[in-house]
C-alpha positions as a LaTeX table, in Angstrom:
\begin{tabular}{lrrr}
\hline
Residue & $x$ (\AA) & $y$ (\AA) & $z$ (\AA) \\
\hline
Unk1 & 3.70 & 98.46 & 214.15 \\
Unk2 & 4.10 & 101.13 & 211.20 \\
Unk3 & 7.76 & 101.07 & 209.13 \\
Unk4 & 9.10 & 104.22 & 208.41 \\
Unk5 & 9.22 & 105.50 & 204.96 \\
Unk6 & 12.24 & 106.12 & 203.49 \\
Unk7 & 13.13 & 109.57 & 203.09 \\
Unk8 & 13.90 & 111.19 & 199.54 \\
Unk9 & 17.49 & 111.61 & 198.75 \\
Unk10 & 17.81 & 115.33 & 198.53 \\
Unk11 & 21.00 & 117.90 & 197.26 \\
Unk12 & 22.89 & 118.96 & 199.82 \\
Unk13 & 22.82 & 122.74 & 200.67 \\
Unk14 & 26.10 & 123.27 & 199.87 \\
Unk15 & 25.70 & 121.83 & 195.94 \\
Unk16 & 22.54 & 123.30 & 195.33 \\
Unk17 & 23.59 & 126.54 & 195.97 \\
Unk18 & 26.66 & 126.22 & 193.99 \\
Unk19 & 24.99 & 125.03 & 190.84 \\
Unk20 & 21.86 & 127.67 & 191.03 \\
Unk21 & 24.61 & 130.11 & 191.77 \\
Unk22 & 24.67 & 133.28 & 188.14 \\
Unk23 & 28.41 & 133.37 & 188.69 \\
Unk24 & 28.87 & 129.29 & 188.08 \\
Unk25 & 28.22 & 129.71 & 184.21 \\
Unk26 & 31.02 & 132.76 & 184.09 \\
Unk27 & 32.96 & 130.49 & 186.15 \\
Unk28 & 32.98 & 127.43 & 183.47 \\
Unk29 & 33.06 & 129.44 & 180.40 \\
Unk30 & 36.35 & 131.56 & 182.05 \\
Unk31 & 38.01 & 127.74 & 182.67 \\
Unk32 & 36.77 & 126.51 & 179.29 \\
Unk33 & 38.65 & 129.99 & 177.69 \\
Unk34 & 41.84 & 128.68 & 179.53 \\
Unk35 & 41.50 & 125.24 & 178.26 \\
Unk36 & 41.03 & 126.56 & 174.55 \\
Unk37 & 43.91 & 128.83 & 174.30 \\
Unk38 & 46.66 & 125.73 & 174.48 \\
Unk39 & 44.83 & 124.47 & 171.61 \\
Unk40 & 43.52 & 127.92 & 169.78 \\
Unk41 & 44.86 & 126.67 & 165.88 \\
Unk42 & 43.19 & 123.65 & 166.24 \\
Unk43 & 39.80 & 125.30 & 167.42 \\
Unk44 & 40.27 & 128.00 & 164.76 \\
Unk45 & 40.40 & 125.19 & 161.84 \\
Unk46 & 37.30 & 123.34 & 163.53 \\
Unk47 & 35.46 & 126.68 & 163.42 \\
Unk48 & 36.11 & 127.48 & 159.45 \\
Unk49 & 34.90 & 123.92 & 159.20 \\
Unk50 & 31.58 & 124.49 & 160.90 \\
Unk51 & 31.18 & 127.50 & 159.30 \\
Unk52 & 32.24 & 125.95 & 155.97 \\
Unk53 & 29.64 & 122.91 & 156.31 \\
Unk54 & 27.23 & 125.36 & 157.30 \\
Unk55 & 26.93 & 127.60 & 154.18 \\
Unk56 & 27.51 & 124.42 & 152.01 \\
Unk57 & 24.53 & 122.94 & 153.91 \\
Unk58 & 22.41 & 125.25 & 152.29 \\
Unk59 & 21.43 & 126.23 & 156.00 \\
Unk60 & 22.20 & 129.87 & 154.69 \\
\hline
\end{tabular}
C-alpha cells in the first residue's frame, strides 16, 4: 500500500486575486488618507520632525 502525500496548502482564488489586484494599493492608501485626517496636527509635527532629523543627520 502507497500513503498519499499531503497536498500543499494553497491561497484561495478568491484572496489571491484580491491581493494581486492594481486597485488594492489605491484602496489602502485612500483608507490610510481617512485614518490620517482625524489626526492631521499630529502627523504634520511628526513630519517637520523627520524632516528636521533628516537635514540635521547630515543625510542632506
Amino acid at each position: 500500500m502507497t500513503a498519499a502525500r499531503p497536498r500543499p496548502a494553497r491561497l484561495g482564488r478568491g484572496v489571491r486575486g484580491w491581493v494581486t489586484d492594481p486597485l488594492t494599493p489605491a484602496l489602502l492608501l485612500a483608507v490610510g488618507a481617512l485614518g490620517a485626517a482625524g489626526s492631521g496636527h499630529v502627523l504634520t509635527w511628526a513630519v517637520i520632525g523627520a524632516l528636521t532629523g533628516y537635514t540635521l543627520s547630515g543625510s542632506v
